[in-house]
N, C-alpha and C positions, 0 to 999 in steps of 0.2 A: 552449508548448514551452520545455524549459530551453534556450539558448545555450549548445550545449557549447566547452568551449575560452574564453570569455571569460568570464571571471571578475565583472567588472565589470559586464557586462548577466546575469550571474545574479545578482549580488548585488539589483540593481535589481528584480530578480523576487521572490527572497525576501523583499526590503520589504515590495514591493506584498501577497501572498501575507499575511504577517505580520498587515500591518495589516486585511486582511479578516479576519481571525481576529479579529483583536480588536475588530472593530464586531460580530460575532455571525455573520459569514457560514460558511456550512459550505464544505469547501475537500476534494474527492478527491485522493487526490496517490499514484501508483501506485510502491510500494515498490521495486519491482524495477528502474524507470526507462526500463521499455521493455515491450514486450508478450515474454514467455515462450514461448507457445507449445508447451510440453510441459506432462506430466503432473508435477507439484512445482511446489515454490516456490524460487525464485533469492532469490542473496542479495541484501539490501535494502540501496540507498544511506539516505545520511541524511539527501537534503533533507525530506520528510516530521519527520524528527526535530528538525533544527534551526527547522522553522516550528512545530513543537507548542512546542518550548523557550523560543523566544522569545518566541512571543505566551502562554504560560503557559497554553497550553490541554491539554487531556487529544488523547490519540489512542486514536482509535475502528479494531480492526481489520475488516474487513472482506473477508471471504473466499471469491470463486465455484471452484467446482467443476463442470468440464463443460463450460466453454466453447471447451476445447481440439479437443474432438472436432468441438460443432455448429457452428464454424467456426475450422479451422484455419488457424495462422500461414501467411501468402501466398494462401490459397483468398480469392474474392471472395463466393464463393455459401455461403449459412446450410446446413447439416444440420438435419435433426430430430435432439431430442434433451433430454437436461434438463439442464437449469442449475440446482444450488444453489448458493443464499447465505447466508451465516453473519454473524453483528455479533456478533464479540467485546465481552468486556468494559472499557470506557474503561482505558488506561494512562494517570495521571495522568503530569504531568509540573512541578508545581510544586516548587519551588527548586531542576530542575536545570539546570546550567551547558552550554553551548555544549559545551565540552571531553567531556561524556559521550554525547554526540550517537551515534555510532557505537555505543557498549554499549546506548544505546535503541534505535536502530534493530536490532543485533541481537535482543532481547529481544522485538520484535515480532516478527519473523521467526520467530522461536520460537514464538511465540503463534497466528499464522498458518498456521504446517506444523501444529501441533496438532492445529487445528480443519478443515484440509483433509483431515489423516487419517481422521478425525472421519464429515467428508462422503464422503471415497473407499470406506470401509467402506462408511457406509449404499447409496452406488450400487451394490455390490456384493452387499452383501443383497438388495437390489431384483431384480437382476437373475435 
């Protein structure tokens, strides 16, 4: 979990976070900063962006559709139902700066409603 409000033990997390990146570890890091719980995509913080920036690794989107319904924000108990998943295409991120953290983190966001649209279609079709 990020320490919100202190600054100083998130940065200490971003380290940690960083440097798994860069020994080869895979690292989820949920865009939004929180669970949604509706139907869309919220806008994305940029810790996600400043961990791909800095350890100079590419960002992998990855995007479910469906899990709003088979268990909704606050419900404890699963629904049936389907879940899809989508893995966008790697967003590189080499030679960019700290300072453009927030335009990448947009830029994925954007990438992410795409391919949600994408899958909200097909569950539509389906139905």
């Amino acid at each position: 979990m990020v320490p919100r409000g202190n600054r100083l033990a998130t940065e200490r997390l971003l380290k940690r976070m960083v440097a798994a990146v860069r020994r080869g570890e895979r690292l989820a890091w949920g865009g939004e900063g929180r669970l949604y719980g509706r139907d869309g995509i919220g806008r994305f913080k940029v810790g996600a962006s400043l961990i791909a920036i800095r350890a100079q690794a590419p960002l992998i989107p990855v995007v479910f559709h469906g899990g709003h319904h088979a268990l909704p924000l606050g419900s404890i108990r699963a629904r049936s139902g389907r879940i899809r998943v989508r893995f966008g295409t790697p967003i590189p991120t080499t030679g960019l700066k700290e300072e453009e953290a927030r335009g990448l983190a947009d830029h994925v966001q954007e990438e992410v409603a795409r391919i949600y649209a994408v899958l909200k279609e097909a569950c539509r079709e389906d139905a």
